[in-house]
C-alpha positions in Angstrom: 5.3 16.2 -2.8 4.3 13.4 -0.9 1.4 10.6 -0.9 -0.5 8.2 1.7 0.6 4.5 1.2 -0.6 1.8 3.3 -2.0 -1.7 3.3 -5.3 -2.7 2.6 -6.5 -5.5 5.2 -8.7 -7.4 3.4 -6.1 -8.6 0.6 -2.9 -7.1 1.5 -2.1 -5.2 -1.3 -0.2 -1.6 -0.7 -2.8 1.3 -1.9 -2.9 5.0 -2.0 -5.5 7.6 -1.0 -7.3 9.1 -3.5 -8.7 12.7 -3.9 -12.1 11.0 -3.0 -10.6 9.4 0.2 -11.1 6.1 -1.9 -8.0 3.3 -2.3 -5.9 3.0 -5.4 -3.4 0.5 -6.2 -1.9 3.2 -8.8 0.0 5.5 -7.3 -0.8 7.2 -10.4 -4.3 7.5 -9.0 -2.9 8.4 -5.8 -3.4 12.2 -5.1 -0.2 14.2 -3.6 -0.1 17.0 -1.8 2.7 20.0 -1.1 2.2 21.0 2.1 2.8 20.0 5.8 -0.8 20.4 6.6 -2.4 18.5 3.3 0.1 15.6 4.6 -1.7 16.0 8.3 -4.9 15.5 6.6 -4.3 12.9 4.8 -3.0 11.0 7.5 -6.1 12.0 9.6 -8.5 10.2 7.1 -6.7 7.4 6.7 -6.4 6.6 10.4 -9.8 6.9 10.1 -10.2 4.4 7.5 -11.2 0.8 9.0 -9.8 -1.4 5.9 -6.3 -0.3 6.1 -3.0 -1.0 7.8 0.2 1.1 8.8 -1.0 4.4 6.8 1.8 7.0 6.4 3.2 9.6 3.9 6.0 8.8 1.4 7.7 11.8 -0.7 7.3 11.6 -4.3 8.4 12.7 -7.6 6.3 13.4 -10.5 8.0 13.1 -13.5 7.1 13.4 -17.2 7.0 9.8 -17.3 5.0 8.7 -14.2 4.5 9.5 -10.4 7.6 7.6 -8.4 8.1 7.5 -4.6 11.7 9.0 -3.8 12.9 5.9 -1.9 14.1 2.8 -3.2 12.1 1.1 -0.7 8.4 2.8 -1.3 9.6 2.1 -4.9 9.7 -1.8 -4.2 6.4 -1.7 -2.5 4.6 0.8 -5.2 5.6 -1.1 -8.2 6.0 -4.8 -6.8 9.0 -7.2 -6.0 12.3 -6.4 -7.9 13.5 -9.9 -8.7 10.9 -12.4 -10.5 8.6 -14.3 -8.2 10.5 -18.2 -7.3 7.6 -20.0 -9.5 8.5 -17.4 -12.7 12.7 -17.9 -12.2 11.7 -22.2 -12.1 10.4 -22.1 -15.6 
């Protein structure tokens, strides 16, 4: 399965495309597809979109948990930073 991620301009938060062609921060909310061609589409609205950066497709898993990207790194950008943030580790 795989997902659009990319990054939304005005804030620079990393979003997914939703079944609406609408931007999710939840990859929950995210909608994945299974085929070569649903990936092509995908990618062909979101280069369409004007308030996004870098679109492109990760691969997925859908567990019964949760939705997780397959790579570490889409992992780190999905679910935010792995270590705490400087200002939280000073306290």
């Amino acid at each position: 399965m795989q997902m659009l991620i990319a990054t939304r301009l005005t804030d620079g938060r990393v979003v997914f495309l939703t079944a609406s062609h609408g931007w999710t921060e939840s990859i929950d909310n995210g909608v994945a597809v299974d085929s070569i061609e649903a990936g092509d589409e995908l990618l062909d609205i979101a280069q369409r979109a004007a308030d996004i950066v870098d679109p492109y497709l990760i691969d997925v898993i859908d567990s019964e948990s949760r939705r997780r990207p397959a790579v570490l790194r889409e992992a780190i950008r999905a679910f935010g930073p792995s270590v705490p943030a400087a200002s939280e580790s000073l306290r």
